[in-house]
C-alpha positions as CSV (number, residue, x, y, z in Angstrom):
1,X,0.0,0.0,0.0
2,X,2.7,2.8,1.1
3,X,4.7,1.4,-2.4
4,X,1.6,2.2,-4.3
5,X,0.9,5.6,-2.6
6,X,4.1,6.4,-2.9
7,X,4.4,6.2,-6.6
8,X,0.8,7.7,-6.9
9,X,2.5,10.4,-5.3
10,X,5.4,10.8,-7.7
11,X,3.4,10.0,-10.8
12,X,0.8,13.6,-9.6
13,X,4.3,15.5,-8.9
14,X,5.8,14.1,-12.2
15,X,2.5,15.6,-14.1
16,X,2.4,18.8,-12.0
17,X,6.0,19.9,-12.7
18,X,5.3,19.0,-16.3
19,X,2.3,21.4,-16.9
20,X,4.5,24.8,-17.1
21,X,7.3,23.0,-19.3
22,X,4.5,22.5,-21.9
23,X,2.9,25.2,-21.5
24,X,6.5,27.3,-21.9
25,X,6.9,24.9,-25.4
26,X,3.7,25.9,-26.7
27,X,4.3,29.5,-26.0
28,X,5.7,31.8,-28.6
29,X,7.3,34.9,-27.8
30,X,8.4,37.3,-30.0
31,X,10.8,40.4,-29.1
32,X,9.7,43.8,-29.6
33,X,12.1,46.1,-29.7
34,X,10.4,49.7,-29.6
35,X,13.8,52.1,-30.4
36,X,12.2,54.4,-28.0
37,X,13.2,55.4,-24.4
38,X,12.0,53.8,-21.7
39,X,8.3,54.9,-20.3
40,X,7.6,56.3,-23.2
41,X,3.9,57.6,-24.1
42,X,3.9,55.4,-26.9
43,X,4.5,52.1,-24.9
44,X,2.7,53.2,-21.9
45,X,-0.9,54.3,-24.3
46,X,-0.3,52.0,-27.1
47,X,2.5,49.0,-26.8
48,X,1.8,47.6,-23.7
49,X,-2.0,47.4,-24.5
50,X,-1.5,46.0,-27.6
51,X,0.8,43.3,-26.3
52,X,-1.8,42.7,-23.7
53,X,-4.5,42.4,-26.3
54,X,-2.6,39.2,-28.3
55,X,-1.5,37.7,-24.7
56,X,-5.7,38.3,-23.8
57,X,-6.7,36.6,-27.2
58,X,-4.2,34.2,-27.3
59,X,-5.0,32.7,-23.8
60,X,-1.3,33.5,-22.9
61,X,0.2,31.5,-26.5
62,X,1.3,34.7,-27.8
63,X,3.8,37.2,-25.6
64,X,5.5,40.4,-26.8
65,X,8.5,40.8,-24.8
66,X,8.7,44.7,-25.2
67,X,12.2,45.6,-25.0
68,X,12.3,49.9,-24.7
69,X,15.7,52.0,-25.2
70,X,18.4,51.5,-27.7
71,X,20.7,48.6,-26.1
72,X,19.7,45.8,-29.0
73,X,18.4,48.2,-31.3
74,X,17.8,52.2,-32.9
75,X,16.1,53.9,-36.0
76,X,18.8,53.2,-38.0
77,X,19.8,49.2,-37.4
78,X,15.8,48.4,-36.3
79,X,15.3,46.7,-40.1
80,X,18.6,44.9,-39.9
81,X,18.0,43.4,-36.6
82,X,14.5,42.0,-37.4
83,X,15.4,40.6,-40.9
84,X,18.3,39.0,-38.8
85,X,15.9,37.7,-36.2
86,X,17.4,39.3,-32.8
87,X,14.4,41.3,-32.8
88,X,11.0,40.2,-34.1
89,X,9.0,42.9,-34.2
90,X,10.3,46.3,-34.6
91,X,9.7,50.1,-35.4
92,X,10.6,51.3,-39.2
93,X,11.1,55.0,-40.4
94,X,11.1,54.2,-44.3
95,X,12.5,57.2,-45.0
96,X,15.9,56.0,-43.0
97,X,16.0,52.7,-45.2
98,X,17.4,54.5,-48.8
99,X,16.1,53.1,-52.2
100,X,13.7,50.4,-50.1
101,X,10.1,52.7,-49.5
102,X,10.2,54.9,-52.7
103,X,6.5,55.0,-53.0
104,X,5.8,55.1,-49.2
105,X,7.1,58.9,-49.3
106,X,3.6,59.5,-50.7
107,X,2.5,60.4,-47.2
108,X,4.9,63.1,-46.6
109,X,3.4,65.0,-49.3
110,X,2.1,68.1,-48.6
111,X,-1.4,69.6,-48.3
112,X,-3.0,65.9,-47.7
113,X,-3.6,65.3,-44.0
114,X,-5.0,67.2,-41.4
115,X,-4.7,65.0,-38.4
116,X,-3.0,62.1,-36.9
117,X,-6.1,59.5,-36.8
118,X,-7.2,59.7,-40.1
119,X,-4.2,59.6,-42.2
120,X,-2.3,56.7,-40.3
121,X,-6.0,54.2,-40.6
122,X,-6.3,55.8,-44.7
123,X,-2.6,54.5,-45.1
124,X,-3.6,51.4,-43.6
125,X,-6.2,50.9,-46.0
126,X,-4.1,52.5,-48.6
127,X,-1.2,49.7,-48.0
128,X,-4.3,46.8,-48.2
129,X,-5.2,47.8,-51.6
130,X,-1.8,46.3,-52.4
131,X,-0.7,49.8,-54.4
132,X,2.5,49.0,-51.9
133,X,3.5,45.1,-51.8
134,X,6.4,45.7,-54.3
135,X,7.7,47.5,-51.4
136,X,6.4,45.1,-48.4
137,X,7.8,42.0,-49.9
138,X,10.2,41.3,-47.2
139,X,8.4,42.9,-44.6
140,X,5.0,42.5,-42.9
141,X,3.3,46.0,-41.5
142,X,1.5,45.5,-38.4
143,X,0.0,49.1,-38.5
144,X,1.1,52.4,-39.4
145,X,1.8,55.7,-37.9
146,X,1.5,59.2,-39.6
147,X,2.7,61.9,-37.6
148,X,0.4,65.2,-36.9
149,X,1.0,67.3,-39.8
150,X,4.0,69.7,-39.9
151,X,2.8,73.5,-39.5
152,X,5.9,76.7,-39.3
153,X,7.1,77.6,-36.3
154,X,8.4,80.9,-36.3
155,X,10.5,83.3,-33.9
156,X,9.1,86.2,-35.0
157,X,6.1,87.5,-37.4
158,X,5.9,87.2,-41.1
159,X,5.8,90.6,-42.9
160,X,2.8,88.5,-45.7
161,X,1.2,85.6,-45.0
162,X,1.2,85.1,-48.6
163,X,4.8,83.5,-48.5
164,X,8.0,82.8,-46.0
165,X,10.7,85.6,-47.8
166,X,13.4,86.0,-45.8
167,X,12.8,83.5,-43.4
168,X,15.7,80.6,-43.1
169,X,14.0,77.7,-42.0
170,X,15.1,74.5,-40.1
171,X,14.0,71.3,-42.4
172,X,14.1,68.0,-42.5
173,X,15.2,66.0,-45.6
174,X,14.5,66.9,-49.9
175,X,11.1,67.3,-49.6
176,X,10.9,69.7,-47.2
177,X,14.2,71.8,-48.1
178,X,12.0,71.9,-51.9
179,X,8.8,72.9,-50.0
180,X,10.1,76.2,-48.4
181,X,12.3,77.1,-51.0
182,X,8.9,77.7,-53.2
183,X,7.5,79.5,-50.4
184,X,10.9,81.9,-50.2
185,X,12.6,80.9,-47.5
186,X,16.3,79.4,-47.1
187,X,15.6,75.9,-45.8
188,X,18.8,74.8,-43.5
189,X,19.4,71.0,-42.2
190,X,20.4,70.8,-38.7
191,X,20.3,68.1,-36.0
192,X,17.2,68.0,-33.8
193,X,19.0,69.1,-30.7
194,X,20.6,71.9,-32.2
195,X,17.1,73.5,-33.0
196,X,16.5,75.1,-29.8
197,X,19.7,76.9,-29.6
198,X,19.6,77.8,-33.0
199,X,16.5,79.8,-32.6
200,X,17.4,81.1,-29.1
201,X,20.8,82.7,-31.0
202,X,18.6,83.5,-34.1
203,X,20.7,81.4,-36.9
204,X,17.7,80.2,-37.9
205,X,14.2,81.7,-38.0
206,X,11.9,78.8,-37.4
207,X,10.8,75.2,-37.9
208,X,8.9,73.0,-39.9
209,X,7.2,70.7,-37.5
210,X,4.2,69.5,-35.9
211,X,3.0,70.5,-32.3
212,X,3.9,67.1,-31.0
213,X,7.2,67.6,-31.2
214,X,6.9,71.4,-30.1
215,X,6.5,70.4,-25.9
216,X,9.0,67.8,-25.9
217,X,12.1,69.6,-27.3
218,X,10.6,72.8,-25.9
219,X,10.1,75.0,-28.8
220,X,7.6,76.5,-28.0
221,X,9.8,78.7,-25.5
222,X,11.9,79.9,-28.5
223,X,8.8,80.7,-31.0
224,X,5.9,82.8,-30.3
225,X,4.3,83.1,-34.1
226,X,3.0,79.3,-35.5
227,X,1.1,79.1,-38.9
228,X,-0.8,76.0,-38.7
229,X,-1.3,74.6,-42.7
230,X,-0.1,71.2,-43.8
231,X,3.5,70.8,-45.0
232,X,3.5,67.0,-45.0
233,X,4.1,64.3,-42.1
234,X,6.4,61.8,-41.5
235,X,5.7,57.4,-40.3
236,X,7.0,55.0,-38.7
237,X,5.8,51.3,-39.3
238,X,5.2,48.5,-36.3
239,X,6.5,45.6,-38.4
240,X,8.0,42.1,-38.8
241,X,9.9,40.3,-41.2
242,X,8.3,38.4,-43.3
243,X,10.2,35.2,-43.2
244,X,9.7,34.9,-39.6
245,X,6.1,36.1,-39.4
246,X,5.5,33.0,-42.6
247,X,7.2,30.4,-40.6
248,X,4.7,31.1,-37.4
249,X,2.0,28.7,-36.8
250,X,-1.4,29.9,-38.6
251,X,-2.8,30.0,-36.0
252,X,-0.5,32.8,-34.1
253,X,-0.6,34.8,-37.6
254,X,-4.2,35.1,-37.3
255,X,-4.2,36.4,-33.6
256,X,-1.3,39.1,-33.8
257,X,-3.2,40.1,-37.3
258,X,-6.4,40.4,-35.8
259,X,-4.9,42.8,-32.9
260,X,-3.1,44.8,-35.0
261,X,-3.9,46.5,-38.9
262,X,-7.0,49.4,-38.9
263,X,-7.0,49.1,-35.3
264,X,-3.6,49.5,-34.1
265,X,-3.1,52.0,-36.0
266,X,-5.9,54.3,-35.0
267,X,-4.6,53.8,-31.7
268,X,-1.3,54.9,-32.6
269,X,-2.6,57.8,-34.2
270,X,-5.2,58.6,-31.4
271,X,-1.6,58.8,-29.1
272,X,-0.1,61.1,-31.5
273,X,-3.1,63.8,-31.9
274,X,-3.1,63.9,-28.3
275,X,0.2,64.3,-27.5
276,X,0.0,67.0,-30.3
277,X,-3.1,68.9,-28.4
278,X,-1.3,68.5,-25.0
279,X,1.6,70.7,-26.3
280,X,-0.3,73.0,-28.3
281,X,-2.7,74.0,-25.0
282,X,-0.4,75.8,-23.4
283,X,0.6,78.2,-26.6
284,X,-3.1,78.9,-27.1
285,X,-3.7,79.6,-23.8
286,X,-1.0,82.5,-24.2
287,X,-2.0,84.7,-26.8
288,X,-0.1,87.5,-25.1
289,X,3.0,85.7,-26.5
290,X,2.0,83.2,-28.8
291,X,0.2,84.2,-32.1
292,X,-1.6,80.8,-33.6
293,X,-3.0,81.4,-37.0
294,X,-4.7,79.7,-40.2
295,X,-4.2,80.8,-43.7
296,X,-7.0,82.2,-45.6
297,X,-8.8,79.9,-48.5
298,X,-6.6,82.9,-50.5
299,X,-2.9,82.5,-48.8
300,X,-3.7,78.6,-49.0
301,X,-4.4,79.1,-52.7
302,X,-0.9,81.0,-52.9
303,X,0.6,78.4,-51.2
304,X,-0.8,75.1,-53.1
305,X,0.4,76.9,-56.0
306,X,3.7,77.5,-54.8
307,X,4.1,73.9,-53.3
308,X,2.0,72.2,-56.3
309,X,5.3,72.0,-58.5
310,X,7.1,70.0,-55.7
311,X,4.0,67.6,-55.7
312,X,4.1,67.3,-59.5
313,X,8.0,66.6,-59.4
314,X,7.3,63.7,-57.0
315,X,4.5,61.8,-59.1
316,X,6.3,62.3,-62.1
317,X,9.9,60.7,-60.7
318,X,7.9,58.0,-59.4
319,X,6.0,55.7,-61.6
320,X,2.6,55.2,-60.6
321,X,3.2,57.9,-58.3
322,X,-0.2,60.0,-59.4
323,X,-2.3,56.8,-59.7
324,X,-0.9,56.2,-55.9
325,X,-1.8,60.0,-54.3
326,X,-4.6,59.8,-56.4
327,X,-5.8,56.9,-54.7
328,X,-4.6,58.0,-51.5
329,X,-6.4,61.3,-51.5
330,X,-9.5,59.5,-51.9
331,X,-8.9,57.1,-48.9
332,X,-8.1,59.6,-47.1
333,X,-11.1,62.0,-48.1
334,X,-13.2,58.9,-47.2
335,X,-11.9,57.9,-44.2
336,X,-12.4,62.2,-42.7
337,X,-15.5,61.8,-43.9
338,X,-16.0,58.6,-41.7
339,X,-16.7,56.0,-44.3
């Protein structure tokens, strides 16, 4: 009797100490390395919920091991270390990848979106269309983020609204250095940390940015005088490689799709507008030193005629570039419009 208790005994322990070895095995976990600093908005509001959504669905089979900071990963190595499979799942500015997102650049354009939301879900359901899989061949998008649009940020007062004459402005990239330059001004490159002592000294006269970048970096200390139009956005892309995404069970496709596409990137865009509204409250609440202003259906004629050539010059260096902003435009009208 105590030699068959006994092994009774040991068989139930054997099995017990056995259940979370298995359940370990059939767990997949996938690395996601953010390239952003630790605690930031962005995991906090939009990550870490996410991840929790595919562990919920999942039952626990799924677990993104959010990895924040820079130690196995930045902007500029994020596409290498996923396609070499030390990260899974990472975060992709195209526009540092040269040659690889040509068409992508489409949502930089100016004059197309007007907020954060809507523009990252229309690209969404501009990328589904499958205008973009020549691109996407060796990578799987999860969901997209477009930026708030850029507005200028100035130090001082324009003498027109009509145009930015005189004014040397800090830009980033061809697009925008083309985009000023038609509206007058001297467009200068510098490094994002060197933009608040550069207007501080006056070596440079103002910025093209959106408001969510303006409380962070603290610009809004060194400009007082912010015309708010549309002079394109930037993205980033939550994505995987798609050789490792193919070789996970069906299954675990299915649940991280399911969680992620339209809806994580509304999400991501809801963060962005409201990080964008959160640093624009405290200039409008100031208009003793800060001057907020729209241009009139008449200035915003000036300036899409002014800009228009630098739109042109893009669709016709790209082929299938108008066919794509086309297209894009009317996603993007349709999505605002709530369809």
């Amino acid at each position: 009797m105590k030699l068959a208790a006994s092994l009774a005994l040991l068989t139930a322990a054997v099995m017990t100490a056995s259940l979370p070895v298995a359940k370990a095995a059939d767990q997949t976990s996938l690395i996601f390395a953010t390239v952003e600093p630790a605690g930031s908005d962005d995991s906090m509001k939009v990550f870490s919920p996410w991840a929790e959504q595919i562990a919920k669905q999942t039952n626990e089979a799924v677990k993104l091991d959010i990895r924040e900071g820079y130690a196995i990963a930045n902007s500029t190595n994020i596409y290498d270390r996923v396609q070499a499979d030390v990260v899974q799942i990472g975060i992709l500015i195209p526009s540092l990848i040269g040659g690889k997102f040509p068409l992508t650049d489409v949502a930089g354009l100016p004059l197309l979106t007007h907020d954060s939301v809507n523009a990252s879900v229309a690209f969404w359901r501009l990328y589904k269309t499958g205008a973009l899989d020549k691109e996407y061949k060796d990578i799987v998008p999860l969901g997209f983020g477009l930026f708030p649009p850029q507005d200028v940020m100035l130090s001082k007062a324009p003498t027109s609204l009509d145009n930015l004459n005189g004014f040397r402005i800090r830009v980033v990239g061809k697009l925008s250095s083309a985009l000023v330059e038609r509206l007058g001004a001297t467009p200068l490159v510098l490094d994002p940390s060197d933009q608040y002592t550069a207007l501080q000294r006056h070596t440079i006269d103002g910025v093209i940015t959106s408001w969510m970048s303006m409380g962070p970096l603290h610009l809004t200390d060194v400009t007082n005088y912010h015309i708010e139009t549309s002079l394109g956005t930037g993205m980033f892309i939550v994505f995987m490689a798609r050789q490792k995404f193919d070789s996970l069970p069906p299954t675990v496709q299915k649940s991280i799709l399911d969680s992620s596409g339209e809806s994580l990137s509304r999400s991501i865009g809801t963060a962005f507008e409201a990080r964008a509204v959160a640093s624009r409250a405290p200039a409008a609440a100031d208009p003793a030193k800060h001057t907020i202003v729209k241009l009139s259906p008449e200035q915003q004629d000036k300036w899409a005629k002014a800009i228009t050539p630098v739109i042109d010059e893009w669709t016709a260096s790209h082929p299938g570039g108008a066919e794509l902003l086309a297209s894009y435009r009317k996603i993007l009208a349709d999505t605002e419009a709530g369809k």
